[in-house]
C-alpha positions in Angstrom: 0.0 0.0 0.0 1.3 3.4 -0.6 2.2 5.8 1.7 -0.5 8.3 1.2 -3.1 5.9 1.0 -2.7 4.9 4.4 -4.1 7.7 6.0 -7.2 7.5 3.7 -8.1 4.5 4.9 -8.8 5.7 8.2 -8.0 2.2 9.6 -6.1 3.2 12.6 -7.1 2.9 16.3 -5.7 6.3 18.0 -4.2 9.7 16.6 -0.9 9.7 15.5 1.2 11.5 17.7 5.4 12.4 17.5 7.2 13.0 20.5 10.8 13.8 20.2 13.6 13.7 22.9 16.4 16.0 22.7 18.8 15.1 20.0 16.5 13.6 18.1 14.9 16.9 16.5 17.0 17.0 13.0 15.8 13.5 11.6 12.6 13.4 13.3 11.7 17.1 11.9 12.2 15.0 8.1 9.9 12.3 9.4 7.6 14.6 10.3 7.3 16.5 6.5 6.8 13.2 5.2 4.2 12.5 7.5 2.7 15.9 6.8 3.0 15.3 3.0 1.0 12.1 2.9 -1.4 12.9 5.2 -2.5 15.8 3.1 -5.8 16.1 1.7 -7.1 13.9 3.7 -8.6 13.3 7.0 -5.9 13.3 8.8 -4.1 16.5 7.6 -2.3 18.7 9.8 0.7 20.8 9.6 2.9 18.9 12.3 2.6 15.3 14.0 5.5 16.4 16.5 3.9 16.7 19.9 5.3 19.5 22.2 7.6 18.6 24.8 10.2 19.8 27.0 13.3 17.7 28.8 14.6 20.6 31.6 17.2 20.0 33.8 18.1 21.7 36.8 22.0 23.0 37.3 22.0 20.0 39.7 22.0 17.9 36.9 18.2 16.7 38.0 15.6 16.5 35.3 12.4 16.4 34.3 10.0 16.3 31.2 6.7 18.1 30.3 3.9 17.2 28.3 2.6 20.9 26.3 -0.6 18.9 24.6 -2.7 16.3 25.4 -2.2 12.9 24.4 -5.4 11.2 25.5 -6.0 8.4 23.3 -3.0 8.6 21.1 -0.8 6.4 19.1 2.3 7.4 20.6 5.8 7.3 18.5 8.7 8.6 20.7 11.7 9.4 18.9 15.2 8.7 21.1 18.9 9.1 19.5 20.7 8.0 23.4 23.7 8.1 21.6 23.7 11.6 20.3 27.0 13.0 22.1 26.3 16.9 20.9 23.6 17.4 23.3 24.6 19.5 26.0 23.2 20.6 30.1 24.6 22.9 32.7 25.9 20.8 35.9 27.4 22.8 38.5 28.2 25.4 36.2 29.9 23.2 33.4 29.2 22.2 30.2 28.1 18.3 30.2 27.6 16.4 27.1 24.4 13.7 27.0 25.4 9.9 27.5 23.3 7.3 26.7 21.9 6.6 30.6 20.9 10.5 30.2 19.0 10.4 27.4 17.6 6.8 28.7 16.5 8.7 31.5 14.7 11.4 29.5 13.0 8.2 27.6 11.4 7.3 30.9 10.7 10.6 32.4 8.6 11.1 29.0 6.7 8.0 29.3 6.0 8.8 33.0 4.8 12.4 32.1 2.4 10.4 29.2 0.9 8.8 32.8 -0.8 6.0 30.8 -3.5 8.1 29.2 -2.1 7.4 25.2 -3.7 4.9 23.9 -0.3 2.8 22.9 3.6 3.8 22.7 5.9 2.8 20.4 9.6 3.7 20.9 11.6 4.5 17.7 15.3 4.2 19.2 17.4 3.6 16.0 20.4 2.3 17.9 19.3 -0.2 20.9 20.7 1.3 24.5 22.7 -0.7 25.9 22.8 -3.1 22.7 26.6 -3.5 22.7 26.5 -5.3 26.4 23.2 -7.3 25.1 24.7 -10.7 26.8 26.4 -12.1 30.1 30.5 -13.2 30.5 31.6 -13.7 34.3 30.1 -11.1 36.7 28.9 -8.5 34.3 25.1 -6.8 33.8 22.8 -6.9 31.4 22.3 -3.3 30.3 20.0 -3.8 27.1 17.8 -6.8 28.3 17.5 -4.9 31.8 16.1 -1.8 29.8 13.7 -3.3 27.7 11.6 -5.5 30.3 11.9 -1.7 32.1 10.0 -0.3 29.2 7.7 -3.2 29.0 7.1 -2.5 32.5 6.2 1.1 31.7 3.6 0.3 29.2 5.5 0.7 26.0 4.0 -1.5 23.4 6.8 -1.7 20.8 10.3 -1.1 20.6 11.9 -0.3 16.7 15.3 -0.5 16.3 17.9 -0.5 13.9 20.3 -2.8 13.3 20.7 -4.7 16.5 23.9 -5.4 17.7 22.5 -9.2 18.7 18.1 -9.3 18.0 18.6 -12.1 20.5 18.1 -9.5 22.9 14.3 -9.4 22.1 14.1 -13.0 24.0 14.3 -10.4 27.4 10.5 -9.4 25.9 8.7 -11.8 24.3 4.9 -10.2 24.9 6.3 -6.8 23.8 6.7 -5.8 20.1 9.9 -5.7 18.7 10.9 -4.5 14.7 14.5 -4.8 14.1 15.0 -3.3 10.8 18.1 -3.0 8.4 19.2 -0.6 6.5 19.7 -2.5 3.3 18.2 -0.6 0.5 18.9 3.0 1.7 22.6 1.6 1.8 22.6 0.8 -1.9 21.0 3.0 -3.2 23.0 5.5 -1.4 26.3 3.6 -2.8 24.9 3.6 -6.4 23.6 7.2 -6.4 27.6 8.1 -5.5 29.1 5.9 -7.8 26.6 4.7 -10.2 29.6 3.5 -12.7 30.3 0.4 -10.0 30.4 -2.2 -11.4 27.8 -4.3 -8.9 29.2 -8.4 -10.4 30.5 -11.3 -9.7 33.8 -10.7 -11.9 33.9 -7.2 -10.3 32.2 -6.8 -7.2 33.2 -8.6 -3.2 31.3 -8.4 0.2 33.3 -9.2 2.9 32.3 -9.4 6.5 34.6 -7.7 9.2 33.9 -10.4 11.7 32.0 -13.9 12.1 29.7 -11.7 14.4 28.6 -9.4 11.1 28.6 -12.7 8.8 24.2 -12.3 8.1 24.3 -8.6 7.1 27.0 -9.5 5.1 25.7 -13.0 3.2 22.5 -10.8 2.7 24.1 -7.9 1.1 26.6 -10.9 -1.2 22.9 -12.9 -1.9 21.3 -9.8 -3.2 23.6 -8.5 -5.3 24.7 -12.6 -6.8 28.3 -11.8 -5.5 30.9 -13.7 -3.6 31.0 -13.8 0.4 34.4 -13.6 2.4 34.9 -12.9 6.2 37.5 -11.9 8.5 37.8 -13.4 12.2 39.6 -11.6 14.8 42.4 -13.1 16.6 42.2 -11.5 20.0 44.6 -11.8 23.3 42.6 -13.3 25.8 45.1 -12.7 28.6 44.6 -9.0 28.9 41.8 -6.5 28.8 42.2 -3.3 27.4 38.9 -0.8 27.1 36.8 -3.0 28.5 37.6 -6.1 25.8 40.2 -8.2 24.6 42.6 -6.4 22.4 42.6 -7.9 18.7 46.2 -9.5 18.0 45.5 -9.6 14.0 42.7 -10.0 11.5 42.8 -12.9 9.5 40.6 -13.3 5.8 39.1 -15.9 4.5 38.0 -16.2 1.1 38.7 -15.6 -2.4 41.4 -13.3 -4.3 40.1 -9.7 -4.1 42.3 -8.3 -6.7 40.8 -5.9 -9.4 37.6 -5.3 -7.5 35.1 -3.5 -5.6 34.8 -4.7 -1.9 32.5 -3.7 0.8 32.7 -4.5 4.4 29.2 -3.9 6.5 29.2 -4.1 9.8 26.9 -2.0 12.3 29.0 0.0 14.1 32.0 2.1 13.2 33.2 3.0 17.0 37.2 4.1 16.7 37.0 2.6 13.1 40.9 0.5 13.8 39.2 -2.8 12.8 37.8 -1.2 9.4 41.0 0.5 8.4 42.6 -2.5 9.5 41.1 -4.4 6.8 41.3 -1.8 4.3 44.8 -2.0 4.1 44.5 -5.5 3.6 42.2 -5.1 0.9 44.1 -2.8 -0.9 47.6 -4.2 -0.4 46.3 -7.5 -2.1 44.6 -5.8 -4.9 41.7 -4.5 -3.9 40.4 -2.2 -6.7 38.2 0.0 -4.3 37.5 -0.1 -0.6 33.9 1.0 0.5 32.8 0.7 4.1 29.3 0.7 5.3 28.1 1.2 9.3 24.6 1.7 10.4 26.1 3.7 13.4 28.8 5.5 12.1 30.4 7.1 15.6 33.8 7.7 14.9 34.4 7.8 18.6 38.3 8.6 18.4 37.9 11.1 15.5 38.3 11.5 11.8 42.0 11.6 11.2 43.0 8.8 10.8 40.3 7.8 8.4 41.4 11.6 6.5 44.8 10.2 5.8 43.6 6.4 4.9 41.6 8.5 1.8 44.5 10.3 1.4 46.5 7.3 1.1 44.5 5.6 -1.0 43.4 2.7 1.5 39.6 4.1 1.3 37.1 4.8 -1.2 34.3 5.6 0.3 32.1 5.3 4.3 28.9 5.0 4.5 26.9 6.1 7.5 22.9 6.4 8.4 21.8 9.4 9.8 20.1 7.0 12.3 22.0 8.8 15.5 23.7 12.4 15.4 26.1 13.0 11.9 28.2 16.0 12.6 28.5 18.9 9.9 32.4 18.3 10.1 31.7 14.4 9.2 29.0 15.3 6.4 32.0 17.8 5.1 34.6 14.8 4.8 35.0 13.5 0.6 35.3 10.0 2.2 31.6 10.1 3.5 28.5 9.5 2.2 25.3 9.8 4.8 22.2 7.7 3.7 19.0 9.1 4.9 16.2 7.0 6.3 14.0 9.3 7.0 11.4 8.4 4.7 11.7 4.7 5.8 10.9 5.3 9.3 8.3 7.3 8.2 6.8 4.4 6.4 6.9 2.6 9.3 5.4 4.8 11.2 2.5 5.2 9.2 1.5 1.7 8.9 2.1 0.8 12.4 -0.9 4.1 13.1 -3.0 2.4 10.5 -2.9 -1.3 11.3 -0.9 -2.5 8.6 1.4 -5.2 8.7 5.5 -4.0 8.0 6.7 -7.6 7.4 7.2 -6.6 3.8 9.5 -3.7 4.9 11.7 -6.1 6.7 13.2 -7.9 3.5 13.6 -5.7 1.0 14.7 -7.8 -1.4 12.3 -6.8 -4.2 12.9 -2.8 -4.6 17.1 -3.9 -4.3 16.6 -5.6 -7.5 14.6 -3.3 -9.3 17.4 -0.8 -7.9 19.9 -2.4 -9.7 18.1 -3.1 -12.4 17.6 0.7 -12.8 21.2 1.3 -12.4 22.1 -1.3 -15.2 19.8 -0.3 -17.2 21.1 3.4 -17.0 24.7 2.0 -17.9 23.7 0.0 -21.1 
């Protein structure tokens, strides 16, 4: 079903309502024009979906969160980037930047201020809090399962994510909704729009997977596009821990030659980014052609330099992020990135969760990556 004919069906139980934490304002202001756009004409036109809120703290570092509307009855969508570093608070007269347990903690003063009276809530948090330390080795917690049966608790009825660092996770849930979706499409077609001469083969064209732990994003990508699969496993040093893990001795690669062509490595998270530049310089010192990276979360949590010389060395082509959590302006001004909007997907999403539809047909989307390249080869004949 199309997009605008979803809200002329008027098939939905409650009225749709945005609410959006702080640091989550840029993308959620695009969902809302799409949302606006669609709905126009119809019965459910309006001029904004975005329900009014506020997320004050005091200098004490307390906070608290205010509803401006009522939301009596509504389908709730609430919009959290908890890993959006730029967003900023007075505490004891310093500048502190946002961590993911702060904006966690505006999640559930939000949902407290809703007081039950919306008629469902769906949480929209593109990357999963806590999803990196989603499972138990020795004496450790269990920060992503812990905060999910907390929002179950609290009355929230689904939970959409992007990209999870382990679904498994959902198992802490299992009578709450929960829509892990992948970036697939927006990726390619992101890739293609850049570079639409890319050759996209099997003579041409590589996925390989950064680690055995990114192997299914990566066989999907290699199935999709008819293309050969090859993986990297990490050889760590189990006798040490450095940063809260087991430093990586080497990377070794399995697979075929990669000389001549195209490869791309997807995995979900860029954090420092070592492990990708890693294997690009493998890549290129055994032929690689090109080297394009892909990462859902694209943090760059130790900066851009390095990656600034590895395109000026050659070792890169090409990384592609979502704008999923916070993209800085310095990061959208780097040659070497290319930010792939999903916007309009979430929107989607959105809509047909209001209206009662099913989204099982947005989770594989298998169908509009072949007519993408189709397009693209056609436009290269």
């Amino acid at each position: 079903m199309e997009a605008e004919q979803l809200f002329h069906t008027g098939n939905h139980f409650g009225k749709l309502g945005l609410i959006v934490l702080p640091g989550s304002e840029e993308l959620a202001s695009k969902i809302d024009k799409w949302l606006v756009q669609w709905a126009a004409m119809g019965p459910e036109a309006q001029d904004t979906f975005i329900v009014p809120v506020d997320c004050p703290r005091f200098q004490s570092g307390d906070g608290k969160a205010l509803l401006h509307d009522s939301v009596r009855g509504m389908d709730l969508y609430i919009l959290a980037d908890t890993y959006n570093y730029n967003v900023t608070y007075n505490l004891f007269g310093y500048q502190n930047h946002m961590s993911p347990d702060d904006h966690y903690a505006n999640l559930k003063r939000i949902i407290q201020a809703i007081g039950g009276k919306a008629n469902s809530i769906t949480v929209i948090m593109p990357q999963l809090y806590g999803g990196r330390q989603h499972r138990r080795s020795g004496r450790e917690s269990l920060d992503c399962a812990c905060a999910l049966q907390e929002l179950q608790a609290m009355g929230v009825k689904n939970i959409v994510t992007f990209d999870a660092h382990d679904n498994r996770v959902q198992n802490a849930v299992p009578l709450m909704g929960f829509d892990n979706l992948m970036p697939h499409y927006q990726v390619l077609k992101a890739l293609f729009r850049r570079w639409p001469t890319i050759g996209a083969d099997r003579q041409n064209f590589m996925v390989v997977s950064p680690d055995e732990g990114a192997m299914n994003r990566n066989m999907y990508y290699s199935s999709v596009l008819g293309v050969n699969l090859g993986m990297f496993y990490k050889r760590r040093d189990y006798s040490k821990i450095v940063n809260g893990r087991n430093p990586i001795v080497a990377h070794e690669y399995l697979g075929e030659s990669v000389t001549g062509k195209t490869v791309l490595v997807a995995d979900d998270i860029i954090a420092s980014g070592e492990s990708m530049l890693d294997i690009a310089r493998y890549m290129k010192k055994n032929g690689a052609a090109r080297f394009f990276a892909t990462a859902t979360y694209a943090l760059f949590t130790s900066g851009f330099a390095t990656f600034d010389k590895a395109y000026e060395d050659g070792m890169i082509d090409g990384v592609l992020g979502t704008n999923l959590t916070y993209v800085s302006e310095e990061l959208r001004q780097k040659p070497w990135f290319i930010e792939v909007d999903c916007s309009k997907y979430i929107s989607y999403i959105v809509a047909s969760m209001n209206h009662d539809v099913s989204v099982s047909h947005m989770l594989d989307p298998h169908d509009r990556i072949v007519a993408l390249l189709e397009r693209y080869a056609s436009e290269q004949a």
